[in-house]
Residue, then its C-alpha position, 0 to 999 in steps of 0.5 A: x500500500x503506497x503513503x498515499x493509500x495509506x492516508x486515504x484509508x485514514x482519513x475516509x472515517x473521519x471524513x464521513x463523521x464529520x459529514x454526519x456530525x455536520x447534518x443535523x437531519x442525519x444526525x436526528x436520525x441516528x440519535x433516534x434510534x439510540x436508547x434514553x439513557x445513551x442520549x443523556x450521556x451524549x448530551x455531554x458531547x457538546x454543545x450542539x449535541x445537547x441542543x439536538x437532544x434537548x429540543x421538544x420536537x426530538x423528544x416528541x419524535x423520540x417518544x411520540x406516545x408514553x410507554x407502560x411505566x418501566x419502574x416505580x416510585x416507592x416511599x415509606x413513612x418518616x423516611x424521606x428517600x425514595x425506593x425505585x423499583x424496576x419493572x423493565x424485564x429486559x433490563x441488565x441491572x442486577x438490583x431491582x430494588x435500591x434506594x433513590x436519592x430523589x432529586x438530592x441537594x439540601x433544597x429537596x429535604x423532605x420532597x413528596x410526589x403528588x402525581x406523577x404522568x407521563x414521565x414528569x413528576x408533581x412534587x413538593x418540599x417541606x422546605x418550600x413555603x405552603x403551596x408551592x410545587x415543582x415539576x421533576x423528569x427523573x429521566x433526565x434529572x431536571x426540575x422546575x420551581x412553579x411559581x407561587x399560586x396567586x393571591x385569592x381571588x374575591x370570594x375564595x379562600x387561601x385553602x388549597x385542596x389539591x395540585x394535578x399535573x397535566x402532561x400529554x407530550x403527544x400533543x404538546x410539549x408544555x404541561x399544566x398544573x391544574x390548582x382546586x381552591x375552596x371558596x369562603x361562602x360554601x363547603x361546597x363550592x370551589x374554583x380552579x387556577x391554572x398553570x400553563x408552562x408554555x407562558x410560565x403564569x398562572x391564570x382563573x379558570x372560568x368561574x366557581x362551581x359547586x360538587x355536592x360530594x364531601x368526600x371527593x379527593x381532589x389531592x388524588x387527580x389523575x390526568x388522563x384524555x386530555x383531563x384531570x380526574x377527580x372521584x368521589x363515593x358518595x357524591x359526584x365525580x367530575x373531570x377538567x379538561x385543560x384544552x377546553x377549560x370545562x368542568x363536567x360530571x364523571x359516570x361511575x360504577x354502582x356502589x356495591x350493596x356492601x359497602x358502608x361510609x368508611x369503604x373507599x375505591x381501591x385504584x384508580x389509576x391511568x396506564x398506557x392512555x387507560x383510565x382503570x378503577x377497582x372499587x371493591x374487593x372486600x367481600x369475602x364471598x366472592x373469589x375475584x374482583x375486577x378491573x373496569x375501564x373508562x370508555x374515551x366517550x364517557x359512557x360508562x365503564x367496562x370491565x376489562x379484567x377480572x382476577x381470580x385471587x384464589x390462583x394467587x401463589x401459596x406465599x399470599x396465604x396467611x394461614x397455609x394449613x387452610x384448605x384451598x376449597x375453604x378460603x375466603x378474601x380475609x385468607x389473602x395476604x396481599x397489596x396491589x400496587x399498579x395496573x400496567x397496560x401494554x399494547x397488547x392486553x396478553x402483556x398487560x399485568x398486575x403488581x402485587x406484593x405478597x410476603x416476602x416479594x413483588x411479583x406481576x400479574x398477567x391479566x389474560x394469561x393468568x400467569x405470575x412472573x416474581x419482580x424482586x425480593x423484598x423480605x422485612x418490608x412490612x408493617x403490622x397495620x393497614x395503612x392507605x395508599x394515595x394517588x392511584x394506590x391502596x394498601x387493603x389488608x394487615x401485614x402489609x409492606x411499609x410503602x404508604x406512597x407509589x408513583x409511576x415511572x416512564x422514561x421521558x426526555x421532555x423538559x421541564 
């Protein structure tokens, strides 16, 4: 090979990544294809690089609709770090369950997630004044301070009763934060602020309104078609839809004969752009209990699984010697945790714990696949779950909060 053979072979490699560093189109795609967090390392590459992966328009391409969440957020009481919980099943970490040092630095002591959706987080700190939030991407381990909610406006009342995120990065890059404030002339009455990220303020929503339910949960939103979801037992359910700044009424299922005032749903959660509900599974004469789904128009609710709790594996029967044919629900030792939704329903599941570990649920092929160990994760009394989890029965693990986590690059 001549000196000038030689030097052609050289540089031709390099000659063709500057090409490619150098179109910007060219680039885009093969940076598409690439997974999240190879992206989040390259974004140190340079300057233009971290413009490239940082743009909404790359990350609505990169991710045009949310997948199922890949892990989950746990907290469990008087302790302020985060468990994570690892769901994805083609993952190469050892370590299922670890601790998370959310969102670490002094300024986030004591941080709490309000709700998480579709890749972004509602927090709050204790060392922030009353009121005031943030929105985190642990993807990508960014946040946002949203400024404090504005003075009342005539009539209402300085109480807030819940802040609900508002994210579909299929339509849009910018999220909302929808604010639910009581009014000083009745319990029942009530006014909506809301955050847009887009104009970086806070604007009135309409004017009051009235919801005759005591008990709807207004702290426990769901966003999920384009609106926020609030529930109620004994009153009226009603959703917001951001886009066109509408309160409306929300079908729910019939509440069961059974039930008395202290009964409350037992999920209520959205996953894969499906809204799910369970509402009872105490009554220890029926072996199974369902999972419904909200139809997109708002007819009504279907019932999309159903779950048989007397195939649940040995370990989540608290007394063994008991024989299969005489068990009843009060037998079961067990949490559900989330409902995951994949594009096919034979891949959608359950997360439940049962003694000792976390494990899923298949829903249509009635099969368990064991997620992680989780040995000494247990108290001695029922406690409640938030957001779109509840824990139901005694001797149930110590994690009082679960949040969804799905890989996102949209900034905050």
């Amino acid at each position: 090979m001549t000196k000038t053979s030689r030097n052609a072979a050289v540089t031709t490699p390099t000659h063709s990544a500057e090409t490619i560093a150098c179109n910007d189109d060219l680039l885009d795609e093969i940076l598409l294809r690439l997974p999240i967090k190879s992206l989040i390392r390259f974004k140190s590459v340079s300057k233009h690089w971290l413009s490239l992966i940082s743009a909404p328009k790359f990350a609505l391409r990169r991710n045009p609709n949310p997948g199922p969440a890949s892990g989950l957020f746990l907290k469990r009481p008087f302790r302020p770090e985060f468990e994570f919980l690892n769901l994805d099943r083609t993952s190469e970490s050892g370590a299922t369950l670890r601790s998370l040092d959310f969102a670490a630095g002094d300024t986030f002591v004591g941080v709490g997630i309000v709700q998480s959706c579709n890749g972004l987080m509602l927090c709050s700190a204790q060392s922030v004044e009353p009121g005031d939030c943030y929105v985190y991407n642990p993807t990508i381990n960014r946040h946002r301070i949203i400024p404090p909610i504005p003075p009342a406006r005539s009539g209402a009342s300085r109480t807030v009763f819940g802040l609900s995120l508002a994210f579909d990065p299929s339509k849009s890059p910018h999220y909302s934060v929808v604010c639910v404030r009581s009014c000083d002339t009745r319990s029942d009455q009530y006014q909506l602020e809301v955050y847009s990220s887009e104009t970086r303020r806070w604007r009135p929503s309409g004017g009051s309104f009235y919801v005759d339910s005591p008990d709807i949960r207004f702290d426990r939103g769901v966003f999920w078609n384009g609106s926020v979801h609030w529930i109620s037992i004994w009153g009226e359910s009603v959703y917001f839809s951001v886009e066109e700044d509408r309160l409306r009424p929300m079908p729910m299922p019939p509440i069961p004969d059974d039930w008395d005032a202290e009964s409350e749903y037992t999920y209520f959660g959205e996953s894969g752009g499906h809204l799910h509900l369970i509402d009872h599974i105490y009554n220890p004469h029926t072996p199974y209990f369902d999972v419904y789904e909200l139809e997109k128009d708002y007819s009504g609710w279907l019932v999309k699984f159903r779950v048989d709790f007397s195939e649940f594996p040995a370990e989540a029967i608290r007394n063994r010697k008991s024989q299969p044919s005489n068990l009843h629900l009060h037998d079961y030792v067990f949490s559900l945790l989330c409902v995951v939704r994949s594009e096919l329903d034979e891949e959608s599941y359950l997360v439940l714990q049962i003694k000792g570990k976390v494990i899923r649920y298949y829903f249509r092929t009635r099969t368990f696949g064991k997620i992680c160990d989780v040995e000494g994760h247990r108290i001695k009394e029922p406690v409640r779950i938030r957001d779109s989890v509840l824990v139901m029965l005694p001797e149930l693990p110590e994690w009082h909060d679960v949040h969804q986590f799905i890989e996102s690059l949209a900034s905050v």
